[in-house]
N, C-alpha and C positions, 0 to 999 in steps of 0.2 A: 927683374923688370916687372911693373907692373902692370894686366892686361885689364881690360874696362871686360864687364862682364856684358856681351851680345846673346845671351840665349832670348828666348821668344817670353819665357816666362816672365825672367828679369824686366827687360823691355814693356812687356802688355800686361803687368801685374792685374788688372783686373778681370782679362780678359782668360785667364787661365781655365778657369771652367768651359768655355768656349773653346779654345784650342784644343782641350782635351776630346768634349763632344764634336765636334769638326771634321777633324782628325779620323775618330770611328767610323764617322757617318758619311764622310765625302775622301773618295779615293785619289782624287784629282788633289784637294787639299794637304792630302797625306803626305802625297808626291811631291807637295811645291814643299811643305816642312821639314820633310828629310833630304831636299837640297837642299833647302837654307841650312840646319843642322851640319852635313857632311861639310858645307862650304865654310862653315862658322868653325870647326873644328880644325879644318887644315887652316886658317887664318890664325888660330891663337897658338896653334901650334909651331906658325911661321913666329910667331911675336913672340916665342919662349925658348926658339932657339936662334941657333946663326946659321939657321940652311939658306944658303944662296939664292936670293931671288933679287931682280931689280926693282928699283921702288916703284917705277911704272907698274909693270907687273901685279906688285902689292894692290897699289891702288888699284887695280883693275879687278884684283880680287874683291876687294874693299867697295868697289861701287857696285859691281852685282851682288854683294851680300846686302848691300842697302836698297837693290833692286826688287830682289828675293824678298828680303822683307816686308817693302811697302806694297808686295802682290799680298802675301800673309794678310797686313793689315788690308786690305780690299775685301778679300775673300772675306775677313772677319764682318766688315761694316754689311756689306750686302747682306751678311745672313743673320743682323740683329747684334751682334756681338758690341759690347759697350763699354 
């Protein structure tokens, strides 16, 4: 199966120098990135194997990873990030 790749880097390719600085500099932001990360990881890990889960479920994973995210991009915009 093939999984679409969600990491933060993939996604904000230009903003990668920004995430990186972010990340050191605001611990709040750190915090919302390695939920996004940990949530990103158990979601592709669902879509690589046949662990039992309902697709409700899924997608409920699925839209707080897309919630998680569009705070990332916030967080990014407010501090100049482009």
């Amino acid at each position: 199966m093939h999984v679409e790749p969600h990491d933060l880097e993939h996604d904000f390719p230009r903003m990668r120098q920004a995430i990186t600085t972010l990340r050191e500099s605001n611990p709040d932001f750190a915090s919302l990135v390695a939920r996004y990360e940990d949530l990103n990881k158990r979601i592709v890990e669902l879509e690589l194997s046949d662990m039992p889960i309902g697709d409700l479920a899924f997608e409920d994973l699925k839209k707080e990873r897309l919630r998680l995210k569009d705070a990332v991009y916030a967080m990014l915009s407010s501090h100049g990030a482009s």
